[in-house]
C-alpha atoms as one frame of an Amber mdcrd trajectory, in Angstrom:
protein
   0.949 -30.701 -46.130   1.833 -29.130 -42.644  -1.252 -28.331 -42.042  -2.602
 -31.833 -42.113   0.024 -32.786 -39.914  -0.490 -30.294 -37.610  -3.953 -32.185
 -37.432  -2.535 -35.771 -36.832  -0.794 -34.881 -34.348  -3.170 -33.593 -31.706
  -4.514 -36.523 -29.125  -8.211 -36.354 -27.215  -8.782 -38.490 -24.342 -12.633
 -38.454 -24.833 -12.231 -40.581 -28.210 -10.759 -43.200 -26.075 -12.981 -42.723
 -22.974 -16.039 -43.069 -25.428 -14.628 -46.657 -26.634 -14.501 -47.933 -23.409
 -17.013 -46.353 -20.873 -19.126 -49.245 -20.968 -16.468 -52.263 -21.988 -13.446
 -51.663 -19.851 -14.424 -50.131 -16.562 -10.638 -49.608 -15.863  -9.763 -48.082
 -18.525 -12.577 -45.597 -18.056 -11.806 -45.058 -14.392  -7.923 -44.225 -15.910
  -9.538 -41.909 -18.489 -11.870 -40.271 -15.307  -8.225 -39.768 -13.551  -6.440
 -38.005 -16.294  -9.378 -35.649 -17.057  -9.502 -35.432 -12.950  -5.760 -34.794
 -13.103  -5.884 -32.228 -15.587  -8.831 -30.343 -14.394  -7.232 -29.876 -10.670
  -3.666 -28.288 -12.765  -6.055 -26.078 -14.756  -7.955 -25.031 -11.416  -4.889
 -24.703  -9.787  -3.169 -22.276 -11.772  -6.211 -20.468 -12.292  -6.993 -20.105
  -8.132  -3.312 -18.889  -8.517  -4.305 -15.992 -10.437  -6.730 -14.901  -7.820
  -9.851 -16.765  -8.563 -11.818 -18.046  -5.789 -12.117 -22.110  -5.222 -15.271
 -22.278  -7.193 -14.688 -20.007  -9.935 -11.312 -21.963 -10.636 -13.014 -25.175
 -10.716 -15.762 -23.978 -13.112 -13.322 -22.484 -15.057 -11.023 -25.048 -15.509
 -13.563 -27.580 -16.372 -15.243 -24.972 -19.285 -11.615 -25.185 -20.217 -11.400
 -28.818 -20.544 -14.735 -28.841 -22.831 -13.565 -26.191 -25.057 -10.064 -28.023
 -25.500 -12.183 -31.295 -25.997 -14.875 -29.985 -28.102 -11.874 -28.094 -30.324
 -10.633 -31.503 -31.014 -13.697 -33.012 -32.617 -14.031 -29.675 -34.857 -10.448
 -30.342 -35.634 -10.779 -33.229 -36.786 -14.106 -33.098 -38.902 -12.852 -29.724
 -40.418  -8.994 -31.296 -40.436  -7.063 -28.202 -39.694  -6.064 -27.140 -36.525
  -8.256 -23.237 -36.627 -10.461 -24.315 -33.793  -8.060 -25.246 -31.528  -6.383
 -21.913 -31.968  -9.751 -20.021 -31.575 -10.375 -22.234 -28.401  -7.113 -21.449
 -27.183  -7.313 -17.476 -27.659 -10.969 -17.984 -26.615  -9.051 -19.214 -22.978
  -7.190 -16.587 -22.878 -10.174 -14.152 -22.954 -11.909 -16.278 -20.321  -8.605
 -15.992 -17.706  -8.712 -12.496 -18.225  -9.502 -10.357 -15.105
């Protein structure tokens, strides 16, 4: 049972992004900011570290995809594995 909640519970921006990209254009811009917003923390911490500009950015938007793309194997597979092989698989990335 706590592993299916462990699956509720975990929230992907692209499901709603994909609803509206071609209904709501505000909505979509909104979803484009948050993405935008989380991307520049990401590229932030990781320029931090000792990255240059660019490899931060590409970095921290492979980052975003594997989070993203975790959270559609999630949820077809219902248990929360590839999120914690995406997340270890980070690690290894951010590793100098």
């Amino acid at each position: 049972m706590e592993q299916q909640k462990e699956t509720t519970d975990i929230f992907s921006l692209v499901a709603i992004a994909r609803e509206v990209s071609d209904s709501n254009a505000q909505l979509r811009k909104t979803c484009e900011e948050v993405y935008d917003s989380w991307i520049a923390i990401f590229a932030q911490k990781i320029k931090d570290s000792g990255y240059t500009e660019e490899e931060a950015q590409n970095l921290a938007v492979a980052i975003q995809a594997l989070i993203e793309s975790a959270y559609a194997l999630v949820v077809s597979h219902q248990n929360a594995k590839p999120m914690h092989i995406a997340s270890e698989q980070i690690f290894k990335l951010l590793k100098r």
